[in-house]
C-alpha positions as CSV (number, residue, x, y, z in Angstrom):
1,X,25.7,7.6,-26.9
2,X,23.0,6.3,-23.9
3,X,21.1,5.3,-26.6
4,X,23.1,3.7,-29.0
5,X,24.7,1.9,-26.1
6,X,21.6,0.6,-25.0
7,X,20.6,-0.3,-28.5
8,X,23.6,-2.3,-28.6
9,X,23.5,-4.1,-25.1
10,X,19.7,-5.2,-24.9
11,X,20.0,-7.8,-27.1
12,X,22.9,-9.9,-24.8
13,X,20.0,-10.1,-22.2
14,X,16.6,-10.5,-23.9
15,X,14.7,-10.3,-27.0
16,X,13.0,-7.0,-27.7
17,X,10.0,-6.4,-30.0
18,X,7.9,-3.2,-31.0
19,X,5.0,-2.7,-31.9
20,X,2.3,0.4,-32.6
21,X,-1.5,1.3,-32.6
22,X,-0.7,2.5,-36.1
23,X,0.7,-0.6,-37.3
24,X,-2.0,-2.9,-36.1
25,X,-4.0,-3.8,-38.7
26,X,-1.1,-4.6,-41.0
27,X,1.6,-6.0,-38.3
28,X,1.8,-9.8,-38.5
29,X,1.1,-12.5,-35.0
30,X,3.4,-11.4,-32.3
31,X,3.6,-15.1,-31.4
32,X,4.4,-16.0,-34.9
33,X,8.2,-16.4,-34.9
34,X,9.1,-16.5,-31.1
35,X,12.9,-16.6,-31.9
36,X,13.0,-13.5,-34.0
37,X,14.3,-9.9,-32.6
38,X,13.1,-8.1,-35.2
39,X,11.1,-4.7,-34.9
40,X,7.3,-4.6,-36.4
41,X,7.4,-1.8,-39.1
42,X,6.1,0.9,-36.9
43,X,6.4,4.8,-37.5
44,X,9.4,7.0,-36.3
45,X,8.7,9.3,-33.3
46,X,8.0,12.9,-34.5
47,X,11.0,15.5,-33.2
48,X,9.2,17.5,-30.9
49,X,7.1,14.6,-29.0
50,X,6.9,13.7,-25.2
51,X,6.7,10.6,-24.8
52,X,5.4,9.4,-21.4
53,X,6.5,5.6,-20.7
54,X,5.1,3.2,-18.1
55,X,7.9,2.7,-14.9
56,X,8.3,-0.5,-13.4
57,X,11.9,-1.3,-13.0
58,X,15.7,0.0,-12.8
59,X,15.8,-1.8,-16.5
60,X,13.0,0.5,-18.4
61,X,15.6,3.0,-19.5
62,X,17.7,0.7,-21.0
63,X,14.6,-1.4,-22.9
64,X,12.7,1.9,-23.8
65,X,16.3,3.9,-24.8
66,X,16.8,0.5,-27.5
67,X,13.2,0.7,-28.3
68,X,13.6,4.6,-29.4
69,X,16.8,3.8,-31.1
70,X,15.5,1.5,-33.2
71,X,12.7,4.1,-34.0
72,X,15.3,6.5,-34.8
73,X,14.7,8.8,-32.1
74,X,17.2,10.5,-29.2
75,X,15.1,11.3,-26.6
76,X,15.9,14.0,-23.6
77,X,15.3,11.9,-20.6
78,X,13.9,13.2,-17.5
79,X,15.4,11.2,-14.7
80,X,15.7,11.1,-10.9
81,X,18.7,14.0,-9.7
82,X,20.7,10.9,-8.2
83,X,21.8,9.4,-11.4
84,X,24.0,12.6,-11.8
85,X,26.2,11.7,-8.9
86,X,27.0,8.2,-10.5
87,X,30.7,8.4,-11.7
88,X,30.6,8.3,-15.6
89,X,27.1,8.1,-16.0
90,X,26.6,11.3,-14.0
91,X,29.3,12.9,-16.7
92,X,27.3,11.1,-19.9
93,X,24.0,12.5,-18.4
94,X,25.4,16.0,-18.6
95,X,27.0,15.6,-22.3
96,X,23.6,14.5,-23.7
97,X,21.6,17.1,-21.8
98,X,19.5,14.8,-20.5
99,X,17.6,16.6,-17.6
100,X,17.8,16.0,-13.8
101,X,14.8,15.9,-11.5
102,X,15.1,16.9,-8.0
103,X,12.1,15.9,-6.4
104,X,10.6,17.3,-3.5
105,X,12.9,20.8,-4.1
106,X,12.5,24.4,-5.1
107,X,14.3,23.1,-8.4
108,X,11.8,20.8,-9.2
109,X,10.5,22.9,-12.2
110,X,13.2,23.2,-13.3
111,X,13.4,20.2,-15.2
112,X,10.3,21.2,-17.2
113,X,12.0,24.5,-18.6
114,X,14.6,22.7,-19.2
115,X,12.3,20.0,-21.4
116,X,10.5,23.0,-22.9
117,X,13.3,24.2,-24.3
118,X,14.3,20.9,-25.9
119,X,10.9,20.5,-27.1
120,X,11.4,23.5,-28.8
121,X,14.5,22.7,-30.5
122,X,13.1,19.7,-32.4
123,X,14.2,17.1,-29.4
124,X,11.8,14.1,-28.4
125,X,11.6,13.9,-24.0
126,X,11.3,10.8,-22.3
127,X,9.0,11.0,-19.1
128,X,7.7,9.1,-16.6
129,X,4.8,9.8,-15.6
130,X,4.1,8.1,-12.4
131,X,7.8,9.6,-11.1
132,X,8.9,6.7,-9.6
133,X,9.3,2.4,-9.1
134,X,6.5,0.3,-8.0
135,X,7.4,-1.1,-4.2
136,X,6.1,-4.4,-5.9
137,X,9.1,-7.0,-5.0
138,X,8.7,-10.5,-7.8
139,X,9.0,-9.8,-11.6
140,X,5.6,-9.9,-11.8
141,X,3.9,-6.6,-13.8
142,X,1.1,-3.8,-12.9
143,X,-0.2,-1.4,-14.9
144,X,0.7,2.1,-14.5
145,X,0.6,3.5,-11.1
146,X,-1.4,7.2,-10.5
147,X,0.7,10.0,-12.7
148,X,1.7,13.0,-11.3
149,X,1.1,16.1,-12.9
150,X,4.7,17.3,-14.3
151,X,3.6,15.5,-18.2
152,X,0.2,17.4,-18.0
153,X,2.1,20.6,-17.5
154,X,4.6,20.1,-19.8
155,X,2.6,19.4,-22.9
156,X,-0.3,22.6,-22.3
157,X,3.1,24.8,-21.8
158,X,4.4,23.3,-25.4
159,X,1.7,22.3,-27.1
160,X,3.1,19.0,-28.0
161,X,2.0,15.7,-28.5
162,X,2.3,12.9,-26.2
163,X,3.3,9.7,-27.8
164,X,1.8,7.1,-25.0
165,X,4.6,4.2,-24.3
166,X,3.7,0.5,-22.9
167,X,6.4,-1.7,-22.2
168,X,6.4,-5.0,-20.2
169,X,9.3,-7.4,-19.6
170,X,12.0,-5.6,-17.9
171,X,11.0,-6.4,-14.6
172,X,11.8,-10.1,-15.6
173,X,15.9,-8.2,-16.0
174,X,15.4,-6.4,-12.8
175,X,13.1,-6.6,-9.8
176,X,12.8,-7.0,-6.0
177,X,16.5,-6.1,-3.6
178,X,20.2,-5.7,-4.9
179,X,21.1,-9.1,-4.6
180,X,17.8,-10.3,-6.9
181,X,18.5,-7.2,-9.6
182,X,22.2,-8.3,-9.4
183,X,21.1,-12.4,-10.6
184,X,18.8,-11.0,-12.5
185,X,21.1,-9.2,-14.6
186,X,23.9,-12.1,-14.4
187,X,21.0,-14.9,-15.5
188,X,19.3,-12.8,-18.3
189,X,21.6,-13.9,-20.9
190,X,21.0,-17.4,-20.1
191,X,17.1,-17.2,-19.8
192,X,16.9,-14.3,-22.9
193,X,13.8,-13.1,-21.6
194,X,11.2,-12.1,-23.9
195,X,10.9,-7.8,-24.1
196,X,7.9,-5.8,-25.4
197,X,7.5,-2.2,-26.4
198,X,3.9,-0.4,-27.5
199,X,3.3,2.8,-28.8
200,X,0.1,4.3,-29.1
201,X,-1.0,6.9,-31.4
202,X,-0.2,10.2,-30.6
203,X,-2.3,12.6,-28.8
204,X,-3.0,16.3,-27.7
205,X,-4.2,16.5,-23.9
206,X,-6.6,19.0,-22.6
207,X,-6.2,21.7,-21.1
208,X,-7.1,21.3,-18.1
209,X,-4.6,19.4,-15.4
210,X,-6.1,17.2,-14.0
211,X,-8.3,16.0,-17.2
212,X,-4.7,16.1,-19.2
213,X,-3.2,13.9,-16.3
214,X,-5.9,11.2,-16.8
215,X,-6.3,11.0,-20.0
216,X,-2.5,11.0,-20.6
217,X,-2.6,8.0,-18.0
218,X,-5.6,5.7,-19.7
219,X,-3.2,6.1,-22.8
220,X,0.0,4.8,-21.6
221,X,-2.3,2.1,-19.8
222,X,-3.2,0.4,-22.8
223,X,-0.2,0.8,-24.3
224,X,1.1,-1.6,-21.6
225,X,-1.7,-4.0,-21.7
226,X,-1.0,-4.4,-25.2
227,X,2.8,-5.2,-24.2
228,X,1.7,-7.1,-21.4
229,X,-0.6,-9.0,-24.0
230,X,2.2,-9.0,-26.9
231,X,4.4,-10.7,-24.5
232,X,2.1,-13.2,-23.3
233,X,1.3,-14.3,-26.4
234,X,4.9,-14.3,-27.6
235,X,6.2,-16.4,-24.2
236,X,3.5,-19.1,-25.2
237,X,4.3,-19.1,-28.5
238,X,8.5,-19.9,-27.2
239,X,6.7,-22.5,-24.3
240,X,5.1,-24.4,-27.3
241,X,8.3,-24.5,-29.3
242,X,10.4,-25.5,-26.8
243,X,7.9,-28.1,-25.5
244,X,8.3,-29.9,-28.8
245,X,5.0,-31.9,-29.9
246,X,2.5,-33.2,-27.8
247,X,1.0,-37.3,-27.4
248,X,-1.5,-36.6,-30.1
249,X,1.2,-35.0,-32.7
250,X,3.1,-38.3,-32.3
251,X,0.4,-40.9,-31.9
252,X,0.6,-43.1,-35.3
C-alpha cells in the first residue's frame, strides 16, 4: 500500500524519471522532452535483491518507493525505529513488514535477520546505506556520505545482489528545518520539480567488510551522479523551453 500510495502521490509534486546502466545505450536524451513523466524502459528489480539507495532527505522514501513501483517491485524497507511510533504509519509499517531499525541498541541486528529472512522469501529490501540525513540545510545535493557496514553484512549473510540506487531531486521537496520542509511540500505542486532515479547494474560484493562496504558505496555514488547529471540536463532542457527563443532566433 506504501508503495502504491507513493506511486500515486509523486506525481502532484514533481516529475519523476528513471533511468538504468543497462538501458544506456538504447535509452533516448534525458533532456529531450522535459515535460514528459514517463519512465525510460529499464529492467524490473529481481525478487531477492537489496537495493542500497543514496539518503538525502525526509522525501527519498516517497520518490524511491514510486520509482520501485513503477519497476514493479515491493521492497522491505529498513527504516529508522521512530517511524513506528507515528499514528497510522506506525500501524501500515507493521502490516507491510517493513523492518524497524533501532540504532545505537542491543536490537540493532535485529533488523538484518529480519531482512534475511525476506531476502529469502523472494522479497526485494530497501537500505540505506549511510543510515541517516545529511546535516546539509539548502536543497542543494552531495553525493553519498560514508556507509556503514549493516548492507556489507547483509548481502555476505545472503548472498544477494545489490542493485546500486542514485536519486537526486527530492531535496528540492524537502530540505533544511520544519518550517522550510513544510513550504517545500506546500510549493512543490506549483514549482513541479524535476525528480531523477538511477539504477546501476547489479552486483555481488566481497567478502570482506570493509572491501564490500566500499565497493557497495562507489556503486551507489555513480548511480547518483548519473541522477544528479540526468536532472541537470533535464532542468536545462525545461529553462530553455520556458525561456522561449532567444535575439538571434527572432532576428529577421
Amino acid at each position: 500500500m506504501l508503495s502504491r500510495t507513493a506511486a500515486l502521490l509523486l506525481p502532484v509534486f514533481g516529475h519523476l524519471r528513471i533511468t538504468a546502466d543497462t538501458a544506456a545505450d538504447t535509452a533516448s536524451d534525458p533532456a529531450s522532452d522535459p515535460a514528459s513523466d514517463t519512465a525510460d524502459t529499464v529492467p524490473t528489480v529481481a525478487p531477492g535483491s537489496i537495493v542500497a539507495a543514496n539518503h538525502t532527505s525526509l522525501a527519498d522514501p516517497v520518490v524511491v518507493l514510486a520509482a520501485l513501483h513503477r519497476l514493479g517491485a515491493r521492497p522491505v524497507v529498513l527504516a529508522t525505529a521512530g517511524l513506528w511510533r507515528i499514528p497510522l504509519l506506525g500501524t501500515l509499517l507493521r502490516h507491510e513488514g517493513h523492518i524497524a531499525v533501532h540504532r545505537g541498541t542491543a536490537r540493532a541486528a535485529e533488523s538484518l535477520d529480519a531482512a534475511a529472512e525476506a531476502l529469502a522469501a523472494g522479497r526485494v529490501v530497501l537500505i540505506y546505506g549511510e543510515g541517516g540525513l545529511p546535516r546539509r540545510r539548502d536543497s542543494g545535493e552531495l553525493p553519498p556520505g560514508p556507509f556503514r557496514s549493516g548492507l556489507a553484512r547483509l548481502a555476505h549473510a545472503t548472498g544477494a545482489p545489490v542493485v546500486p540506487l542514485g536519486q537526486a531531486g527530492s531535496r528540492r521537496l524537502t530540505s533544511g528545518g520544519r518550517a522550510k520542509q513544510l513550504a517545500g511540500l506546500a510549493t512543490a505542486p506549483v514549482r513541479r520539480p524535476g525528480l531523477h532515479v538511477h539504477l546501476g547494474a547489479p552486483l555481488h560484493l566481497p567478502a570482506d567488510t570493509a572491501e564490500a562496504t566500499a565497493r557497495a558505496h562507489h556503486a551507489v555514488t555513480a548511480a547518483w551522479t548519473a541522477a544528479s547529471r540526468h536532472a541537470a540536463s533535464r532542468d536545462a532542457a525545461i529553462h530553455r523551453t520556458t525561456a522561449g527563443p532567444g535575439p538571434e532566433a527572432t532576428r529577421p
